[in-house]
C-alpha positions as CSV (number, residue, x, y, z in Angstrom):
1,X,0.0,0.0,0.0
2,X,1.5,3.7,-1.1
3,X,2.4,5.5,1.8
4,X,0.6,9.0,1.3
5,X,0.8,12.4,3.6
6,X,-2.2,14.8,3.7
7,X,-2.1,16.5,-0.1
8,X,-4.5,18.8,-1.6
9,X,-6.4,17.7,-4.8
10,X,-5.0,20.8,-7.2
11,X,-1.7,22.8,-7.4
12,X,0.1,25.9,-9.0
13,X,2.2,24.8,-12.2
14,X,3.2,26.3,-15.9
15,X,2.5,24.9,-18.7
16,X,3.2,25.0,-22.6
17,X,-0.2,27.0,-23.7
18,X,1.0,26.7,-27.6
19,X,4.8,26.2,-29.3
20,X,6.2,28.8,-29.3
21,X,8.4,31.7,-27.2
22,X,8.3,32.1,-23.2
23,X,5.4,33.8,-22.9
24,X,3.5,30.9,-23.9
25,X,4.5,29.4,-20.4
26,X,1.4,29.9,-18.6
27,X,0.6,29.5,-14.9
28,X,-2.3,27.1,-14.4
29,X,-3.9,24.6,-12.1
30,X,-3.7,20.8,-12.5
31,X,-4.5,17.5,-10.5
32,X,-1.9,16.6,-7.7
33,X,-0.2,13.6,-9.2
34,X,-0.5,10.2,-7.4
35,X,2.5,7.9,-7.5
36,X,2.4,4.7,-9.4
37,X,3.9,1.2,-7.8
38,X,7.5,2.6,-8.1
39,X,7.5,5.7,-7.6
40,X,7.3,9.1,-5.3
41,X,5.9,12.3,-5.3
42,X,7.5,15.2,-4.1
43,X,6.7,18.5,-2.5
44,X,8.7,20.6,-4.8
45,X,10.5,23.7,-3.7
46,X,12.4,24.5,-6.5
47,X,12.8,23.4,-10.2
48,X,16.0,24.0,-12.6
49,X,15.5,25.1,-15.8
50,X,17.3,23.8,-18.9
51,X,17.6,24.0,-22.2
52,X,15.1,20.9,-23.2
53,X,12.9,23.0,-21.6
54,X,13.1,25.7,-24.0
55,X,12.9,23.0,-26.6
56,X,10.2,21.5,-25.8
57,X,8.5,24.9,-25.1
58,X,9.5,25.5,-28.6
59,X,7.6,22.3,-30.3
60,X,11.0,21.0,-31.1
61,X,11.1,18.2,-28.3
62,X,8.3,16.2,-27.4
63,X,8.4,14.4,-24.1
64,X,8.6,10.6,-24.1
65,X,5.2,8.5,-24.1
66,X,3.5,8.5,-20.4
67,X,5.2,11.7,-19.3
68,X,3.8,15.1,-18.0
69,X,3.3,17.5,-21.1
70,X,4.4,20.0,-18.1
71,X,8.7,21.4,-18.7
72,X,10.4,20.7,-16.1
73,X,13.5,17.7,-15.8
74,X,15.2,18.3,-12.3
75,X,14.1,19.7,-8.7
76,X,14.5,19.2,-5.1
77,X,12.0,19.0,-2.4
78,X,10.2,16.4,0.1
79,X,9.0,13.5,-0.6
80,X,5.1,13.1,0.3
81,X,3.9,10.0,-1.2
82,X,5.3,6.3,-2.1
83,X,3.7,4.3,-4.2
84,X,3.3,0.4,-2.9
85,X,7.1,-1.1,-4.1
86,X,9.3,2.0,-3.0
87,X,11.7,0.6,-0.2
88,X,14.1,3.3,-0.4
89,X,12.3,6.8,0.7
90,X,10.3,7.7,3.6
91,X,7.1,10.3,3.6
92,X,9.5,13.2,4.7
93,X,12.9,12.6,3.2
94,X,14.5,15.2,1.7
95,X,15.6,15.2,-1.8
96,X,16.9,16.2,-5.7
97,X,15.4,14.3,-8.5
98,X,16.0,13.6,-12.1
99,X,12.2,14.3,-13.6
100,X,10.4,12.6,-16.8
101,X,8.7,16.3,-17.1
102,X,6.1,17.7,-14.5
103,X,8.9,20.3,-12.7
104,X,6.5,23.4,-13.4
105,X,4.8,22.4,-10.7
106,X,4.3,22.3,-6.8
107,X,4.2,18.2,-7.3
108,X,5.6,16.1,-8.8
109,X,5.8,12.3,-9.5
110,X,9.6,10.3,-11.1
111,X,10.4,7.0,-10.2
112,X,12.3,6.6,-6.9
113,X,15.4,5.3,-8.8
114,X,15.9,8.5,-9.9
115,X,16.0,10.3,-6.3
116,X,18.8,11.5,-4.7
117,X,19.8,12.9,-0.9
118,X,19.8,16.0,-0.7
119,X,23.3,16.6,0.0
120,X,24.5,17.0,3.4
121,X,24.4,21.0,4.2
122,X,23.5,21.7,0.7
123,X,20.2,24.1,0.3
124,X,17.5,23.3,-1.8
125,X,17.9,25.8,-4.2
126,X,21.5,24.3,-5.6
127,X,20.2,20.9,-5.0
128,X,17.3,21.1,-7.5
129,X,20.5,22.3,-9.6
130,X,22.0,18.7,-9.1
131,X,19.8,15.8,-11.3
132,X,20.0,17.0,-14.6
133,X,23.5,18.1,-14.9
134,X,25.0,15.3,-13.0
135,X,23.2,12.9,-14.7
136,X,24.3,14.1,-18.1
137,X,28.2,14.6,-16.9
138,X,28.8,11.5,-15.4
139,X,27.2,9.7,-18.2
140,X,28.5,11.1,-21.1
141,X,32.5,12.4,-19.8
142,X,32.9,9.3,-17.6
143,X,31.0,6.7,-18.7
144,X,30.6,7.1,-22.5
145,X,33.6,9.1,-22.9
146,X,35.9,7.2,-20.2
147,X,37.6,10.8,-19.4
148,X,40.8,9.5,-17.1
149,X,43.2,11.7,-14.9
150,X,45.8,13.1,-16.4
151,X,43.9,13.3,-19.6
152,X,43.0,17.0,-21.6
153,X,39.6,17.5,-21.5
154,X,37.8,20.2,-23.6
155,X,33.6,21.5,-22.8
156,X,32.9,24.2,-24.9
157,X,30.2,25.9,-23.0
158,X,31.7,26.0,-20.1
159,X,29.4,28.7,-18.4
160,X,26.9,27.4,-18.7
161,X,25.1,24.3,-16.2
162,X,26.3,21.5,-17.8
163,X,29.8,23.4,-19.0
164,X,30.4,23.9,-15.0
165,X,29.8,20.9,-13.3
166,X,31.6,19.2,-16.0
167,X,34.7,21.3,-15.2
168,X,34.2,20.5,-11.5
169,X,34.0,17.0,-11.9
170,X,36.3,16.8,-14.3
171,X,39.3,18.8,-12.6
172,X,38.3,16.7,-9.1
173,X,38.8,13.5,-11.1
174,X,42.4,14.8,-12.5
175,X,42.3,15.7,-15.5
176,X,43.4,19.0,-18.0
177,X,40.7,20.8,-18.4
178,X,39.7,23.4,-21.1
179,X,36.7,25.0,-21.3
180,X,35.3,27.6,-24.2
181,X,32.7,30.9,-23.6
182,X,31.7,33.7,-25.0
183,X,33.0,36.5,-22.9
184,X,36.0,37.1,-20.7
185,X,33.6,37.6,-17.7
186,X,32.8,33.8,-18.5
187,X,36.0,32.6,-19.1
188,X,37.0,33.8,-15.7
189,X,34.3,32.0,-14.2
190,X,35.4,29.0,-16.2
191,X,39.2,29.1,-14.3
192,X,37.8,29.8,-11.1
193,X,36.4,26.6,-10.9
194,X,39.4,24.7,-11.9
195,X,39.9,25.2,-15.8
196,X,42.7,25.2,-16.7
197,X,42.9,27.3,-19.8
198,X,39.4,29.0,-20.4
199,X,39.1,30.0,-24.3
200,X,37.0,33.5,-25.4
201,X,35.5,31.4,-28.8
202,X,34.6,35.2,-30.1
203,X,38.3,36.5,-29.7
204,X,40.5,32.9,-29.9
205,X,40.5,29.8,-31.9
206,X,40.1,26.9,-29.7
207,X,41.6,24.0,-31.8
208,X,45.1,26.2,-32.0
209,X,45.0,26.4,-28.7
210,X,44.3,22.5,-28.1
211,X,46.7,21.9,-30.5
212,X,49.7,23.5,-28.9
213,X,48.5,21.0,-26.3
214,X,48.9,18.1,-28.2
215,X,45.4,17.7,-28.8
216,X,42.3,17.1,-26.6
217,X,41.7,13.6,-25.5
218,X,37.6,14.0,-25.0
219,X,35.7,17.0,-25.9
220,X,32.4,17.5,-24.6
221,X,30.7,19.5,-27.1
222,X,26.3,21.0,-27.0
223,X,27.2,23.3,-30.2
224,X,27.8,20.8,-33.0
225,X,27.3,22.6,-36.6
226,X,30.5,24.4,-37.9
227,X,31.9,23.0,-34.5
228,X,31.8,19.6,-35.9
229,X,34.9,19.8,-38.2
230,X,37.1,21.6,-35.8
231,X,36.7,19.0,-32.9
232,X,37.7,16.4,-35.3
233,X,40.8,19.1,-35.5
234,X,41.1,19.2,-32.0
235,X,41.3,15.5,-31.2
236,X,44.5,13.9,-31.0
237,X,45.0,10.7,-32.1
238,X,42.6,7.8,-31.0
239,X,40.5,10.8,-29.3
240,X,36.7,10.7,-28.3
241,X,34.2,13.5,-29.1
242,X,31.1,13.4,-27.3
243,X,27.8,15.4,-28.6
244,X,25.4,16.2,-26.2
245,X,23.1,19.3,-27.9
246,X,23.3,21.3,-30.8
247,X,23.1,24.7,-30.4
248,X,23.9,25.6,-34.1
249,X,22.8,22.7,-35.9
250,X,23.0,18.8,-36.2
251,X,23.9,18.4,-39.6
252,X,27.4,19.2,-41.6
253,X,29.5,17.8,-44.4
254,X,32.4,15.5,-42.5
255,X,35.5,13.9,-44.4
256,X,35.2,10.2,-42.0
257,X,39.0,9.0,-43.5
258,X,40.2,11.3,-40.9
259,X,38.5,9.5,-38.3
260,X,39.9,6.0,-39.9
261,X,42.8,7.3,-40.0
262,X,43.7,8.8,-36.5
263,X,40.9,6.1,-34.8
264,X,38.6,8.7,-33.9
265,X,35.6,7.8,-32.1
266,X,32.1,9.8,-32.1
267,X,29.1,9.5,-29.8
268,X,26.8,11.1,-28.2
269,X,23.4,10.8,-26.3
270,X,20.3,12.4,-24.6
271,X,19.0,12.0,-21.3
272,X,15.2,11.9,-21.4
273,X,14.7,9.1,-23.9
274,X,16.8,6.8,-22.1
275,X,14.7,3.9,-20.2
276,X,14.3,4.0,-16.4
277,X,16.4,1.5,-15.9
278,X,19.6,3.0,-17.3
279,X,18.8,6.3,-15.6
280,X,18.7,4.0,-12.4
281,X,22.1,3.3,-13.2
282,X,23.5,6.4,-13.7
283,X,21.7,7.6,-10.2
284,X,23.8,5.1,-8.8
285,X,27.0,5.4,-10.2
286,X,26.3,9.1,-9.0
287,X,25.8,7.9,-5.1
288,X,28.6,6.3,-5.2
289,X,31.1,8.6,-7.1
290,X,29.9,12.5,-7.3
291,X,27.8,12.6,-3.9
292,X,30.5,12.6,-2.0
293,X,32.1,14.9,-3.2
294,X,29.0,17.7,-2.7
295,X,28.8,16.9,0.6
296,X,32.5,18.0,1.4
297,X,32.0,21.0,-0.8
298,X,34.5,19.7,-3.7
299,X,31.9,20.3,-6.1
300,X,29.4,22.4,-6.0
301,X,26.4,24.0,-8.6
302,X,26.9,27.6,-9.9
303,X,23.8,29.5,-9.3
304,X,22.9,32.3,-11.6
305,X,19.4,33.2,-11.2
306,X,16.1,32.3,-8.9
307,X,12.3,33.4,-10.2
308,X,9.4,32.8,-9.3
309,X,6.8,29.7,-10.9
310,X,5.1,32.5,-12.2
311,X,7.6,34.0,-13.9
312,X,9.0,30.9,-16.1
313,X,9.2,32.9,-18.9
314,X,11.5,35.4,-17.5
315,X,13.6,32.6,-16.7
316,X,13.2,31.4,-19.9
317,X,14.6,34.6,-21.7
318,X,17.0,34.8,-19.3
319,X,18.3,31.4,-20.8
320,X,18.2,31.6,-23.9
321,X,19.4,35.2,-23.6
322,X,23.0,33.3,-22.9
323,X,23.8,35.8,-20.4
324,X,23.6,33.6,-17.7
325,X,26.7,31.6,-15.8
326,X,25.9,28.2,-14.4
327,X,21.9,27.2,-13.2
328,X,18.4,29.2,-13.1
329,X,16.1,27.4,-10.7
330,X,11.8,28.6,-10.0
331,X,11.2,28.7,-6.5
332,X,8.0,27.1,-5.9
């Protein structure tokens, strides 16, 4: 039997009134959700915001069958119902979540598996900052792209959510780390947390820089487009690129004798498609590795911004402004 504490029947939360910009983020009332066999549903107090949100907002990613049609992939909060198989949270707990959808709200329901601690001493605000980007790090530097110590690493974006806690993670881990952003301001956010170079991509050229290097070992790239060719550039020999998002576009023309030739290897993945199971996985691999190191303060989210539910789509222009460095939560 799901263990359940007193809920009401409606709450607050945004949602997608038509594609298009952030104004069509609309506050609204919906049902509390109820949990299903293996699952919670947590009291929300604050949501991140990401760039699948904006997507999605956009009409350009739908969310997977059985989801919420509500934005919202990561937030923290308490947890106030189990559903009848869930062993491993207590009505009460506190914690940060990796969502299916549904974080535009007040509650929200995600498989247990996908629940984290909060981190000891951590508020909630930089916990809800925590699912999304650490899910996505770990999985795609360390586990699809195998990044080692001693190893040169390259993120371009390195302002930005992901582009931070990759640098963190990646620098407490031991390896080289460059990072690429669009102003000197980011840039110098990019060293402060343990970059070692930080390129301006609107002033330098990134793959002389790497070069000089030797060459990166693993770039982590969200940009793809005219970027594409120039990783391929930047790798050295037997060298991993990783794609993660384009920003600019997913298509380009790509001579593939180069990556015969100097055993290249290309990959890439999203989060959100990827079965609960394998999230599980990653969750765990998370509890074990990265947790941690939050709760002695080796790593830690960059906070940029905090805004109200009501006012999504100011976070949402805000985001896709690019002016921001590291996470934008709502505060429920």
């Amino acid at each position: 039997m799901s263990v359940v504490q007193a809920m009401p029947q409606t709450m607050r939360a945004v949602e997608i009134s038509a594609p298009g910009g952030p104004e069509m983020l609309q506050l609204t009332e919906r049902p509390v959700p109820q949990p299903g066999p293996d699952e919670i549903v947590i009291k929300l107090a604050y949501a991140g915001v990401n760039r699948p949100d904006a997507l999605q907002r956009a009409g350009a990613y739908n969310p997977p069958p059985g989801a919420s049609d509500l934005p919202g992939l990561e937030g923290a909060g308490t947890v106030v119902a189990v559903g009848d198989s869930v062993t491993t949270w207590a009505v009460g707990d506190m914690v940060c979540a990796l969502l299916p959808g549904g974080g535009y709200a007040e509650y929200v329901a995600t498989p247990a598996a996908h629940a984290l601690p909060v981190p000891a001493g951590m508020a909630l605000d930089q916990a809800a900052c925590l699912p999304e980007t650490c899910f996505t790090v770990w999985s795609n530097v360390f586990q699809r792209g195998a990044l080692t110590a001693g190893e040169v690493f390259l993120v371009h974006g390195g302002s930005s959510g992901i582009g931070t806690m990759a640098i963190q993670l990646a620098t407490a881990f031991g390896a080289r780390v460059f990072a690429t952003a669009g102003s000197d301001e980011k840039c110098a956010a990019c060293t402060r947390l343990g970059a070692e170079r930080a390129i301006n991509y609107r002033t330098e050229d990134f793959v002389e820089v790497l070069r000089a290097e030797g060459g990166a070992h693993l770039i982590l790239d969200m940009v793809g487009g005219s970027y594409i060719p120039r990783n391929i550039k930047t790798l050295r020999d037997d060298g991993r690129l990783v794609q993660i998002a384009f920003l600019e576009s997913p298509k380009v023309e790509l001579n593939f004798a180069q990556i015969m030739m100097r055993r290249l290897m290309l990959t890439g993945s999203t989060l959100r498609p990827q079965s609960t199971e394998a999230k599980a996985r990653i969750g765990a691999a998370l509890a074990d590795q990265v947790w941690p190191l939050l709760a002695a303060g080796t790593v830690a989210p960059v906070m940029d911004s905090e805004f109200a539910l009501a006012d999504a789509a100011k976070a949402h222009t805000r985001m896709e402004s690019s002016a921001h460095i590291g996470k934008i939560v709502l505060k429920m």
